[in-house]
mmCIF file of the N, C-alpha and C atoms, coordinates in Angstrom:
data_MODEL
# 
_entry.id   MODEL 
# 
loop_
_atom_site.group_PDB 
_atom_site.id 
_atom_site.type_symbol 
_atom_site.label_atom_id 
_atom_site.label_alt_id 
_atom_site.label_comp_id 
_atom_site.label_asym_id 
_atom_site.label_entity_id 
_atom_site.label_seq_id 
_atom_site.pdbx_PDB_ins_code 
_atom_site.Cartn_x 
_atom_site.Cartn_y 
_atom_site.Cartn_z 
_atom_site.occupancy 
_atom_site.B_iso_or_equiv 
_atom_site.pdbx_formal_charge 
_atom_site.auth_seq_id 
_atom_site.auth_comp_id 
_atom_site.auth_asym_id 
_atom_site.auth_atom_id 
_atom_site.pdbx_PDB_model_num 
ATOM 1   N N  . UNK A 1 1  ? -8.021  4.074   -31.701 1.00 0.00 ? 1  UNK A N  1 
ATOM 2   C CA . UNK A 1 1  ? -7.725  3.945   -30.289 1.00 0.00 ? 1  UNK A CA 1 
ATOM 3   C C  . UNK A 1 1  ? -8.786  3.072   -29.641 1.00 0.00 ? 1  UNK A C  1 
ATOM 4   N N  . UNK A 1 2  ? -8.317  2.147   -28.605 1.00 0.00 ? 2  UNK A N  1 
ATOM 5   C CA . UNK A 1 2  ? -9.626  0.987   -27.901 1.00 0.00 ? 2  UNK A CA 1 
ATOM 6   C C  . UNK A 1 2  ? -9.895  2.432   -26.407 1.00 0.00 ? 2  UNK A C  1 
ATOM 7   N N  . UNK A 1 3  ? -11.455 2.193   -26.710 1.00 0.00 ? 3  UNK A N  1 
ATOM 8   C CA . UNK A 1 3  ? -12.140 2.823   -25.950 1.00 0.00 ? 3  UNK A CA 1 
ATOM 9   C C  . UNK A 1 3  ? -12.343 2.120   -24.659 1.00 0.00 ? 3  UNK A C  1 
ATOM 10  N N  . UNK A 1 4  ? -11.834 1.058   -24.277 1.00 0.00 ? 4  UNK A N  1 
ATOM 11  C CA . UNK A 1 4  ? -12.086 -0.343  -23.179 1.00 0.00 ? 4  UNK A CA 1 
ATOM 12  C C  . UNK A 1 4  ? -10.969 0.621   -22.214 1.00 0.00 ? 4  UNK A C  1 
ATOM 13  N N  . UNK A 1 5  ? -10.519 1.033   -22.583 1.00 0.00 ? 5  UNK A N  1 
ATOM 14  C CA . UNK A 1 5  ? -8.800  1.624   -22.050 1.00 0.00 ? 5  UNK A CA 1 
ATOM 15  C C  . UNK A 1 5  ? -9.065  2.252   -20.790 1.00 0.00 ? 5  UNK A C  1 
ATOM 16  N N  . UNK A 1 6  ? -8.533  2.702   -19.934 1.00 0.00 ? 6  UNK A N  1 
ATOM 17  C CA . UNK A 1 6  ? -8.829  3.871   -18.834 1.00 0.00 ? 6  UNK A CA 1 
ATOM 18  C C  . UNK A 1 6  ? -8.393  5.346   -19.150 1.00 0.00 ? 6  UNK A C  1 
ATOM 19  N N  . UNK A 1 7  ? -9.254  5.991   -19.068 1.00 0.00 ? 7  UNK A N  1 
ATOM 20  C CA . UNK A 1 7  ? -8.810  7.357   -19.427 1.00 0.00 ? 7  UNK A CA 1 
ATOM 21  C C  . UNK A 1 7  ? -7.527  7.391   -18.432 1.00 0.00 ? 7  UNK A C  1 
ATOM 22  N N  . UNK A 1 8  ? -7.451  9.080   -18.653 1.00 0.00 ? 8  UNK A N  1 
ATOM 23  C CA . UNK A 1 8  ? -6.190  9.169   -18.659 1.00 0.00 ? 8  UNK A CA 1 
ATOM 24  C C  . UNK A 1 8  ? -6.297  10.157  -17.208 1.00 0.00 ? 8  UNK A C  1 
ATOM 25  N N  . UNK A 1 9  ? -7.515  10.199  -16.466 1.00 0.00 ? 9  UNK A N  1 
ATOM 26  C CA . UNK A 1 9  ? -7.605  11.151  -15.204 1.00 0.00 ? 9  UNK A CA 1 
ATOM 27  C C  . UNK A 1 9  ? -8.074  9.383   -14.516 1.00 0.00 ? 9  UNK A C  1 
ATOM 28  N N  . UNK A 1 10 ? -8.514  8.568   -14.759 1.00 0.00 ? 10 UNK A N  1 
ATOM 29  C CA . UNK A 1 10 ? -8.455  7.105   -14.039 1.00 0.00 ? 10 UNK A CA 1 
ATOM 30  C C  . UNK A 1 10 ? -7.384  6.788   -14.079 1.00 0.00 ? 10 UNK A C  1 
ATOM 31  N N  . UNK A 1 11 ? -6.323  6.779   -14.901 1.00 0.00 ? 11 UNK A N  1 
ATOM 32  C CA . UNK A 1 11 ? -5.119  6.606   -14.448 1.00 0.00 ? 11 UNK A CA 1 
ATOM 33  C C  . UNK A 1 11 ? -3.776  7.264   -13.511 1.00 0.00 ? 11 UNK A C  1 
ATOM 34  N N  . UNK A 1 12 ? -4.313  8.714   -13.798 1.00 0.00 ? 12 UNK A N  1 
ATOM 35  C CA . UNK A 1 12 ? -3.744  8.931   -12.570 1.00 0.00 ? 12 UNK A CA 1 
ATOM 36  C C  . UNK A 1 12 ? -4.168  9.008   -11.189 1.00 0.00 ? 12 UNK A C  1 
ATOM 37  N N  . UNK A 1 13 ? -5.428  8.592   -11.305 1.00 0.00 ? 13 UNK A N  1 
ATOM 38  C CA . UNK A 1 13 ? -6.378  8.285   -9.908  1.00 0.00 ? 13 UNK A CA 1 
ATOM 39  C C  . UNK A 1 13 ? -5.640  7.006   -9.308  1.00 0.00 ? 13 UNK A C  1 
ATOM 40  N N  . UNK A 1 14 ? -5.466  5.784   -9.907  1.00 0.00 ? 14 UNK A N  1 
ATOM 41  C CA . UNK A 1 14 ? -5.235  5.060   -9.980  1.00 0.00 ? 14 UNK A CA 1 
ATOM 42  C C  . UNK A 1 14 ? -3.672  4.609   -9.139  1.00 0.00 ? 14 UNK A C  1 
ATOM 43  N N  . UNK A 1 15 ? -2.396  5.638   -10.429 1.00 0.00 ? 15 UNK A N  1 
ATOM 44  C CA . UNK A 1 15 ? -1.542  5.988   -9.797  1.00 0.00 ? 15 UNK A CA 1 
ATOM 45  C C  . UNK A 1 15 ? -0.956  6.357   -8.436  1.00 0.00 ? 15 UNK A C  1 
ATOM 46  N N  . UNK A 1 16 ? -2.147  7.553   -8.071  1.00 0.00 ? 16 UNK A N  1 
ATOM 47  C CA . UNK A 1 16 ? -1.769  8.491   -6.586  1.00 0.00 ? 16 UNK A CA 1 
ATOM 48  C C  . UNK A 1 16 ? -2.545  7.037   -6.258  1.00 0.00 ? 16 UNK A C  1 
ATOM 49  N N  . UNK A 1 17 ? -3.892  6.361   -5.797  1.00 0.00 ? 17 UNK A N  1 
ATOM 50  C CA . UNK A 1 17 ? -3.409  5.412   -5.228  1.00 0.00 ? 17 UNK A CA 1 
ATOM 51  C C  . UNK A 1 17 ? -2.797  4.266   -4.411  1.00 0.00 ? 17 UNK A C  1 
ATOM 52  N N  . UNK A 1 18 ? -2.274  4.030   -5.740  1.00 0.00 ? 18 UNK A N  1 
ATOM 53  C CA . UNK A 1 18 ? -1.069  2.788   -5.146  1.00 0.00 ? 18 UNK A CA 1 
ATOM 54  C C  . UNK A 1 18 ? 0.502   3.712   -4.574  1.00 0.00 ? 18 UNK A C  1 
ATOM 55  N N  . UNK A 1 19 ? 0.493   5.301   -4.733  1.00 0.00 ? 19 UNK A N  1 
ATOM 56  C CA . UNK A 1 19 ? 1.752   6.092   -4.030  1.00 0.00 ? 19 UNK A CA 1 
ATOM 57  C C  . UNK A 1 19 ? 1.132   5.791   -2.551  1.00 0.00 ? 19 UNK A C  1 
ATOM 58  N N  . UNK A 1 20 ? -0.114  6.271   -2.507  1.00 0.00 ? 20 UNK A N  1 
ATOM 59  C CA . UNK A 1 20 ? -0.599  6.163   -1.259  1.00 0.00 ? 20 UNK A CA 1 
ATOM 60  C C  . UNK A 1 20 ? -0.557  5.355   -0.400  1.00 0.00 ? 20 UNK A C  1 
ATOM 61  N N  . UNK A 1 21 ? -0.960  3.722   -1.097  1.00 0.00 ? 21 UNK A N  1 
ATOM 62  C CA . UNK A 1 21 ? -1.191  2.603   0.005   1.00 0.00 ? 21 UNK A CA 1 
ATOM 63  C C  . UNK A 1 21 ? 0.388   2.784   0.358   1.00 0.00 ? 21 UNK A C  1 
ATOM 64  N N  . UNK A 1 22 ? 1.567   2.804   -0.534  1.00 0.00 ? 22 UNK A N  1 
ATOM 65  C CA . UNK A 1 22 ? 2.861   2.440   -0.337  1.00 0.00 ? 22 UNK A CA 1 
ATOM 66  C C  . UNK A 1 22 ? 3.598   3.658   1.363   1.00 0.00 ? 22 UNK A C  1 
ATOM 67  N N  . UNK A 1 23 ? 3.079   4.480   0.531   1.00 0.00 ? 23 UNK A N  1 
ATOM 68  C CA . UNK A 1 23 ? 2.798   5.992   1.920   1.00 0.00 ? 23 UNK A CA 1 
ATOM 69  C C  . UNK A 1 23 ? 2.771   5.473   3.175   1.00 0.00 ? 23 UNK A C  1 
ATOM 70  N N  . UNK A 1 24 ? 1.079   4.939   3.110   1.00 0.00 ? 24 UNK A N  1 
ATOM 71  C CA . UNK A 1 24 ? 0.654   4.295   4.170   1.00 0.00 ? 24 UNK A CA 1 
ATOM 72  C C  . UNK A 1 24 ? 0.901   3.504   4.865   1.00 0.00 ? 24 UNK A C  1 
ATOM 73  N N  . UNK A 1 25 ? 1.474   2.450   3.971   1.00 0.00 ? 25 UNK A N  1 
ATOM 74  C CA . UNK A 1 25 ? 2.022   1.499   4.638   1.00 0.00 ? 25 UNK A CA 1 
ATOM 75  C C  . UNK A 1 25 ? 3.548   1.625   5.334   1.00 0.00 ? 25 UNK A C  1 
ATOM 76  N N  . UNK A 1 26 ? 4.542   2.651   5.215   1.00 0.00 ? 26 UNK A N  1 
ATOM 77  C CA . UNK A 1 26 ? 5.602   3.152   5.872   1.00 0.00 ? 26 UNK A CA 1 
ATOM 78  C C  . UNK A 1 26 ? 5.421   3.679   6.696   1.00 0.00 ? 26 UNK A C  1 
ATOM 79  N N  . UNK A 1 27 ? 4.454   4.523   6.839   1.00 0.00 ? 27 UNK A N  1 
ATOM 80  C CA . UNK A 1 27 ? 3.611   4.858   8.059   1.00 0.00 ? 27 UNK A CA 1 
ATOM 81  C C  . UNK A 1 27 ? 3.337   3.359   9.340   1.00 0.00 ? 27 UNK A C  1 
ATOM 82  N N  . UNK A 1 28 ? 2.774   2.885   8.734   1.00 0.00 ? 28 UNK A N  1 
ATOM 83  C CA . UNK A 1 28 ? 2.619   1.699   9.744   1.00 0.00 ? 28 UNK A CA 1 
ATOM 84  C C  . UNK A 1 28 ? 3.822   0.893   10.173  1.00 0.00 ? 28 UNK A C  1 
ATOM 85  N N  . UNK A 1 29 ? 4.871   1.006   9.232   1.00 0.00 ? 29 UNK A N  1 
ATOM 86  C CA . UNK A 1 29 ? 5.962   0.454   9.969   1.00 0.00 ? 29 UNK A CA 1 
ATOM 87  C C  . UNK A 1 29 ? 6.029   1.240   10.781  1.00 0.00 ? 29 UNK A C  1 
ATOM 88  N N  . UNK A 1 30 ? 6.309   2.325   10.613  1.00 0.00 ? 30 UNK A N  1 
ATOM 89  C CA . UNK A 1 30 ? 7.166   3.464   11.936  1.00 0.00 ? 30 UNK A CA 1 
ATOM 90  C C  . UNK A 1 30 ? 6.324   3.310   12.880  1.00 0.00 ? 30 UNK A C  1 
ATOM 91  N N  . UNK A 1 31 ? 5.163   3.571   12.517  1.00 0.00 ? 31 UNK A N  1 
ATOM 92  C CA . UNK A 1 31 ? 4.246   3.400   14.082  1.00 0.00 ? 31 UNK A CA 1 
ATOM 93  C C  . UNK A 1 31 ? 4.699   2.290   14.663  1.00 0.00 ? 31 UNK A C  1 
ATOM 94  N N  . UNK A 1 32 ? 4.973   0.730   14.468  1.00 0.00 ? 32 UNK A N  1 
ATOM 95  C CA . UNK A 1 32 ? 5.315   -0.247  14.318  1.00 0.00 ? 32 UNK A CA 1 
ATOM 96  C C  . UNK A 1 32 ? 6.718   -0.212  15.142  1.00 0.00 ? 32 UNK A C  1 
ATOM 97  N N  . UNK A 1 33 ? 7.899   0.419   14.928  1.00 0.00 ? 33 UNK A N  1 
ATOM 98  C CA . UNK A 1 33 ? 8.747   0.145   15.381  1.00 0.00 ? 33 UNK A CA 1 
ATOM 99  C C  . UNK A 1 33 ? 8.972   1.168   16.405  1.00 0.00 ? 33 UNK A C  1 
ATOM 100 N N  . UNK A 1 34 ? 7.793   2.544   16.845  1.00 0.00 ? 34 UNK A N  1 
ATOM 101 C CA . UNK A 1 34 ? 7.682   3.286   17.867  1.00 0.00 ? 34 UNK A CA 1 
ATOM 102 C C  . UNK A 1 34 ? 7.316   3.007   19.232  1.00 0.00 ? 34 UNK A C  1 
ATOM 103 N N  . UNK A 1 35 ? 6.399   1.555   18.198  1.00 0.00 ? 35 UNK A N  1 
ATOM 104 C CA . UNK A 1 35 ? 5.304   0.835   19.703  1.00 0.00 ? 35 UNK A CA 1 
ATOM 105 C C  . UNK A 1 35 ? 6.865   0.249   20.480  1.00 0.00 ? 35 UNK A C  1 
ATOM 106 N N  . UNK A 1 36 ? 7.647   -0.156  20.008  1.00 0.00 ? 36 UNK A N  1 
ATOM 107 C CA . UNK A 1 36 ? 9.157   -0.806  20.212  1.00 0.00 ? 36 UNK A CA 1 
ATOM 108 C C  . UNK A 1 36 ? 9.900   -0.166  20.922  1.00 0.00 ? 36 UNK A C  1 
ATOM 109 N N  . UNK A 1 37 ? 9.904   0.829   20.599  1.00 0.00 ? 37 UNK A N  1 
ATOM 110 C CA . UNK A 1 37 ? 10.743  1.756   21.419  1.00 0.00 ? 37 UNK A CA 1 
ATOM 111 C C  . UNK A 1 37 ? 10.327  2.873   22.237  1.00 0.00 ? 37 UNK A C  1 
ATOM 112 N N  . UNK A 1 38 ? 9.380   2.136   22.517  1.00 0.00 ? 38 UNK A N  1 
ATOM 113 C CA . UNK A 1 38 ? 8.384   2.737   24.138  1.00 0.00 ? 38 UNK A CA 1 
ATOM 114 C C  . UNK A 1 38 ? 7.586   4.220   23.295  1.00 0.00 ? 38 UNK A C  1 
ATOM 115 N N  . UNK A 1 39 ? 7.691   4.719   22.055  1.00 0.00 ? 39 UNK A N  1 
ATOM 116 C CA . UNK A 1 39 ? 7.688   5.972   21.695  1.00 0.00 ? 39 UNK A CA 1 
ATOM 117 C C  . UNK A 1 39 ? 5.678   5.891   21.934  1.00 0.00 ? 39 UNK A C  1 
ATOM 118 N N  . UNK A 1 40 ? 5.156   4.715   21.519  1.00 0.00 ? 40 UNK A N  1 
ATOM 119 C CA . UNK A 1 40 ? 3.670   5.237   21.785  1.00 0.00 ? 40 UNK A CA 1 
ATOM 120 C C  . UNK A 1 40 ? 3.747   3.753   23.044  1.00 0.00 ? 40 UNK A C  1 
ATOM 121 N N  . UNK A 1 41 ? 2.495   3.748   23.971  1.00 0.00 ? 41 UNK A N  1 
ATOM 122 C CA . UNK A 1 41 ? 2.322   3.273   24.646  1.00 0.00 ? 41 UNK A CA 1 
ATOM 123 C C  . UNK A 1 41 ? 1.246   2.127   24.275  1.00 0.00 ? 41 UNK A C  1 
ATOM 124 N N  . UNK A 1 42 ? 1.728   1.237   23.166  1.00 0.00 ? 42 UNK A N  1 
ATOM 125 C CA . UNK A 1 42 ? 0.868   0.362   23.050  1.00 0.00 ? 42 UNK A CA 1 
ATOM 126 C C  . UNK A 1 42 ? 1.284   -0.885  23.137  1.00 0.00 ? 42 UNK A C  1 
ATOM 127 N N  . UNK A 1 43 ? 0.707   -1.890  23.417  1.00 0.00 ? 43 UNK A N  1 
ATOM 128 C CA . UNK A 1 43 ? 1.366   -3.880  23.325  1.00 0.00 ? 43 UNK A CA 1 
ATOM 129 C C  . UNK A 1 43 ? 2.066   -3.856  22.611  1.00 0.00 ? 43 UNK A C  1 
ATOM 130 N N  . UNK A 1 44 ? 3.185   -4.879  23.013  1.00 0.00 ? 44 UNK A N  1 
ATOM 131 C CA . UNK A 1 44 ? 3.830   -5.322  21.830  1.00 0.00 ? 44 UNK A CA 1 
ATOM 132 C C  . UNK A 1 44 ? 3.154   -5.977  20.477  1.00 0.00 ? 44 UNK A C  1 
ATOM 133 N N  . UNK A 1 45 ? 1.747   -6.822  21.082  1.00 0.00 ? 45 UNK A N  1 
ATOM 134 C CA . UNK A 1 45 ? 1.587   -7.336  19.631  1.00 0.00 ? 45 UNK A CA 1 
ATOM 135 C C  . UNK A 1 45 ? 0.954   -6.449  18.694  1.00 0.00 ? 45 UNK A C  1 
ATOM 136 N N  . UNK A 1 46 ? 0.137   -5.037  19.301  1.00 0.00 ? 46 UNK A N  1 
ATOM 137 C CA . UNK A 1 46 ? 0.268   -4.222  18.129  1.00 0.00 ? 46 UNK A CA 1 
ATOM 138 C C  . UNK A 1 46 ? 1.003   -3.413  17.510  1.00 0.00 ? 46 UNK A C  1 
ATOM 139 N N  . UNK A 1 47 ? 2.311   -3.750  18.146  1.00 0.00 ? 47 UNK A N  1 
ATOM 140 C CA . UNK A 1 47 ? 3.712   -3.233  17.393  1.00 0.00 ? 47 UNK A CA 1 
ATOM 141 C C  . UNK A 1 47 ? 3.722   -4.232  16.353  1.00 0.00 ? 47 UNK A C  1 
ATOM 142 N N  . UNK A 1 48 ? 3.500   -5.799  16.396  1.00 0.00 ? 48 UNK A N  1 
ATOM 143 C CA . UNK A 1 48 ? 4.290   -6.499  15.831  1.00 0.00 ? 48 UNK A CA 1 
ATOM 144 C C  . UNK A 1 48 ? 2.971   -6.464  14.882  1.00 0.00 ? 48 UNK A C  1 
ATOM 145 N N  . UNK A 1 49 ? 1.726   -6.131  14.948  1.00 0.00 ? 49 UNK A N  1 
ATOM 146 C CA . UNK A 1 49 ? 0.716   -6.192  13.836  1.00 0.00 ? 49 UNK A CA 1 
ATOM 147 C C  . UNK A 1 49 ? 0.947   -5.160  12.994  1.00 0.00 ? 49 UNK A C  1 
ATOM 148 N N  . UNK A 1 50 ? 1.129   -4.260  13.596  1.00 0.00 ? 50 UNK A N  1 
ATOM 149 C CA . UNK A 1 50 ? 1.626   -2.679  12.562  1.00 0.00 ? 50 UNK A CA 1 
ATOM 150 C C  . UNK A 1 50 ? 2.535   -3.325  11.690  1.00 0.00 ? 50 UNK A C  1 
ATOM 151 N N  . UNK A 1 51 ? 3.633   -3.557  12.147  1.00 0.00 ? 51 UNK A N  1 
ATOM 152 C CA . UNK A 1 51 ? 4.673   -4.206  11.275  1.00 0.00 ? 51 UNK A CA 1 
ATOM 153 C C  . UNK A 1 51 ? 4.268   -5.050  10.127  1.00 0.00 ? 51 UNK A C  1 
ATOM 154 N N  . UNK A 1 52 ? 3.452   -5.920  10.327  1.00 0.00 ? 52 UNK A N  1 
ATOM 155 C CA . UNK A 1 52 ? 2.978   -7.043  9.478   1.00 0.00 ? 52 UNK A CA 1 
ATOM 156 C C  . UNK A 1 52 ? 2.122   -6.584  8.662   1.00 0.00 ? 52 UNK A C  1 
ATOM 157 N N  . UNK A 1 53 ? 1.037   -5.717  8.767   1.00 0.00 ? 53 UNK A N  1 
ATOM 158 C CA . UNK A 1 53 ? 0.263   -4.635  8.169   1.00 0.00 ? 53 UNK A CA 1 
ATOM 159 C C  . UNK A 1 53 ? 0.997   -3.820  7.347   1.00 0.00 ? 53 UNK A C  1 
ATOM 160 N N  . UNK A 1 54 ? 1.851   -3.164  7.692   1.00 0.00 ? 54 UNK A N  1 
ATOM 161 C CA . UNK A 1 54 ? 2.585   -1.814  7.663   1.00 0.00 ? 54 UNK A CA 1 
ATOM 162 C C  . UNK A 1 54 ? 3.421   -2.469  5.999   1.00 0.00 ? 54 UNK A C  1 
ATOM 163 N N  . UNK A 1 55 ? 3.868   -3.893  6.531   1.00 0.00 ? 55 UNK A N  1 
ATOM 164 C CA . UNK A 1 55 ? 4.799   -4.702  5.158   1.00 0.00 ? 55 UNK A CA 1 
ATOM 165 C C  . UNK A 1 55 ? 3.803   -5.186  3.880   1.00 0.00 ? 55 UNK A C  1 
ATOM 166 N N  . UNK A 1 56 ? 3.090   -5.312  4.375   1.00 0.00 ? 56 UNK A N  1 
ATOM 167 C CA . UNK A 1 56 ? 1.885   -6.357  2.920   1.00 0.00 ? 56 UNK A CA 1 
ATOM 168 C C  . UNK A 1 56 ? 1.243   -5.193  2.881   1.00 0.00 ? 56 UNK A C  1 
ATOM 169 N N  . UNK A 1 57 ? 1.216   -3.744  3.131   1.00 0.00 ? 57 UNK A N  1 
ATOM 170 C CA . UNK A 1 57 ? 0.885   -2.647  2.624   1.00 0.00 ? 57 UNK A CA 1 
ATOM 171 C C  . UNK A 1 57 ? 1.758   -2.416  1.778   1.00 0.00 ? 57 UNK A C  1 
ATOM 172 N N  . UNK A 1 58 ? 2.428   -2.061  1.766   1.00 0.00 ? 58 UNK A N  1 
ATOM 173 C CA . UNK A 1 58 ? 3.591   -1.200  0.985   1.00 0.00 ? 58 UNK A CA 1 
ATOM 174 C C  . UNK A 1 58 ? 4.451   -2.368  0.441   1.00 0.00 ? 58 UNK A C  1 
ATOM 175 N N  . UNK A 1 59 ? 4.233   -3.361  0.391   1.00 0.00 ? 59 UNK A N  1 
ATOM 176 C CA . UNK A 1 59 ? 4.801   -4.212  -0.780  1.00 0.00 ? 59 UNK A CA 1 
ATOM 177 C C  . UNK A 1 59 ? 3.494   -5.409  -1.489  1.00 0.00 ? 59 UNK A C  1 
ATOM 178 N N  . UNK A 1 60 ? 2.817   -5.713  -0.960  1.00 0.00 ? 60 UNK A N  1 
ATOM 179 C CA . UNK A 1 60 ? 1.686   -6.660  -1.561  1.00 0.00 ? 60 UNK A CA 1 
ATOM 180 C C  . UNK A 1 60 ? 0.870   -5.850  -1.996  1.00 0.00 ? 60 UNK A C  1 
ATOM 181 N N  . UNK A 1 61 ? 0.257   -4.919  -1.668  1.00 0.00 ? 61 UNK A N  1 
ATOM 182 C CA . UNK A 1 61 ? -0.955  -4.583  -2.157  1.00 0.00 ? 61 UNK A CA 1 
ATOM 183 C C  . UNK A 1 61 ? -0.869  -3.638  -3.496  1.00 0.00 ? 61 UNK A C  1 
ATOM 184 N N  . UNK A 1 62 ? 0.098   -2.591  -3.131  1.00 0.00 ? 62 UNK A N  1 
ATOM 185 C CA . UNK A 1 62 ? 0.248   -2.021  -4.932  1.00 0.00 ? 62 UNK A CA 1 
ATOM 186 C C  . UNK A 1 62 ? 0.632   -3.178  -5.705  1.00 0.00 ? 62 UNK A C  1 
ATOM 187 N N  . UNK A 1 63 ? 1.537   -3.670  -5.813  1.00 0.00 ? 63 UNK A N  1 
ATOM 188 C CA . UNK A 1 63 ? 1.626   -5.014  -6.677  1.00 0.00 ? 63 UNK A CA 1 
ATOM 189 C C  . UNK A 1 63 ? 0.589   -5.606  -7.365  1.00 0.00 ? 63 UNK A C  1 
ATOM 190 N N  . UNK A 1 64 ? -0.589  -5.797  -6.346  1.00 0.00 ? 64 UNK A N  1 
ATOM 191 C CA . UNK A 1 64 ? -1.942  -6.618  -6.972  1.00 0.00 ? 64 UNK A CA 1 
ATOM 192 C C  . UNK A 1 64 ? -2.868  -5.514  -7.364  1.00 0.00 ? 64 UNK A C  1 
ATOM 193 N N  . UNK A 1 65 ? -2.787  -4.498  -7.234  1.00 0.00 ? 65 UNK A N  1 
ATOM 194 C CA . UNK A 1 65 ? -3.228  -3.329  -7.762  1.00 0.00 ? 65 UNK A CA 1 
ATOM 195 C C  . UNK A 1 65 ? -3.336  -3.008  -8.890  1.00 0.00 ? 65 UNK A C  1 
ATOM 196 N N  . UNK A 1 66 ? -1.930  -3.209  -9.105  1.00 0.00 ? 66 UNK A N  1 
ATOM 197 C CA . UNK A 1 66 ? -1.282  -2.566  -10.418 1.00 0.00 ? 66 UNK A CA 1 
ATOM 198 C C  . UNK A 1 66 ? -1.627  -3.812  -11.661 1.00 0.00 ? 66 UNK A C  1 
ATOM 199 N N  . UNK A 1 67 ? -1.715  -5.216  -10.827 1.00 0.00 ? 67 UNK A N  1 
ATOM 200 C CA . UNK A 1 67 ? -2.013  -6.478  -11.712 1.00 0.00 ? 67 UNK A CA 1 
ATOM 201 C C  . UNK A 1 67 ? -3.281  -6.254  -12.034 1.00 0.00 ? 67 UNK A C  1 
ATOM 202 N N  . UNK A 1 68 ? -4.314  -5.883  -11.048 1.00 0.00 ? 68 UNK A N  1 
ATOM 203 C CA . UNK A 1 68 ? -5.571  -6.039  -11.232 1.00 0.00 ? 68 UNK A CA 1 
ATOM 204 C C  . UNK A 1 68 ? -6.037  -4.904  -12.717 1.00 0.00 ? 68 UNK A C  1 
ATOM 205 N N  . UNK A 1 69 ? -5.595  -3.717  -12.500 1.00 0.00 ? 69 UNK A N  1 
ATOM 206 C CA . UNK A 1 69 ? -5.629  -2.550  -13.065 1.00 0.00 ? 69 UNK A CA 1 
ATOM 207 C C  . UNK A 1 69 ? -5.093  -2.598  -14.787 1.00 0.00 ? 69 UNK A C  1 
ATOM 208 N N  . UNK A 1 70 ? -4.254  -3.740  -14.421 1.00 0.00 ? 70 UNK A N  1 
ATOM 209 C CA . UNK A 1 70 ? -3.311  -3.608  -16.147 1.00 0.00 ? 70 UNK A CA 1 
ATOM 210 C C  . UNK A 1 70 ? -3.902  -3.735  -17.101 1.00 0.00 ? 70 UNK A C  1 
ATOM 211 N N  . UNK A 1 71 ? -3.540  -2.942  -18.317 1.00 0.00 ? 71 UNK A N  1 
ATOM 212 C CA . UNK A 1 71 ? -3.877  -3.330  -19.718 1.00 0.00 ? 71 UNK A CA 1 
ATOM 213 C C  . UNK A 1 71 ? -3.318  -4.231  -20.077 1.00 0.00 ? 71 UNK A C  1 
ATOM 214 N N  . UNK A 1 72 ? -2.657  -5.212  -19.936 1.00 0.00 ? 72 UNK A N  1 
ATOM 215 C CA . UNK A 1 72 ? -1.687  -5.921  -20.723 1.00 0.00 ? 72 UNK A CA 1 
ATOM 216 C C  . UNK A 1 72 ? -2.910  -7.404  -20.900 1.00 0.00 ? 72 UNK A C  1 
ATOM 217 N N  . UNK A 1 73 ? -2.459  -8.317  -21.267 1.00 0.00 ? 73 UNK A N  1 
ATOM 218 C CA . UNK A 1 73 ? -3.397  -9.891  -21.501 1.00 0.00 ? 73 UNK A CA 1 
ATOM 219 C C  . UNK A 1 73 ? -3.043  -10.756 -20.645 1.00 0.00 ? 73 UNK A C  1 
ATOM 220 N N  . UNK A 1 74 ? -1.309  -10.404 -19.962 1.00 0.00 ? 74 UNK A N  1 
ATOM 221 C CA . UNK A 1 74 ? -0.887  -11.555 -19.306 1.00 0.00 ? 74 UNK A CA 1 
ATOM 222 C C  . UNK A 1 74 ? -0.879  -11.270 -18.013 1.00 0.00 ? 74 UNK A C  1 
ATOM 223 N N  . UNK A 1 75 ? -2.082  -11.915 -16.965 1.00 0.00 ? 75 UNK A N  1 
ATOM 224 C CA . UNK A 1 75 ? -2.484  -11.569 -15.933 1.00 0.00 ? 75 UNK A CA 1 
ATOM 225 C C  . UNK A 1 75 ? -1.953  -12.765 -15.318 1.00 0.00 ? 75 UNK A C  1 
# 
């Protein structure tokens, strides 16, 4: 077995994670589309930053996560 590897409690560290940023980042949409519908009382442009935040959370960043993290060769 290659010892270079990540154990197997780093990997599920790892795992929860990238559940999390993805979590998080749905979170920021909703906040995002609350600022919209008068639900919190903030600017529109930090509705429209939540949003933009809220998206390259929960789709860009586990992605490069999971690249950065990989065992594989083809990075």
């Amino acid at each position: 077995m290659d010892d270079r590897g990540p154990t197997e409690a780093q990997s599920r560290q790892r795992f929860m994670l990238i559940n999390f940023m993805r979590i998080a980042g749905v979170v920021m949409i909703l906040a995002g589309v609350a600022v919209f519908n008068d639900a919190l009382p903030l600017p529109d442009w930090a509705g429209i930053l939540l949003l933009v935040l809220g998206m390259v959370e929960t789709f860009v960043t586990p992605t490069l996560l999971a690249r950065i993290w990989s065992t594989n060769e083809k990075r």
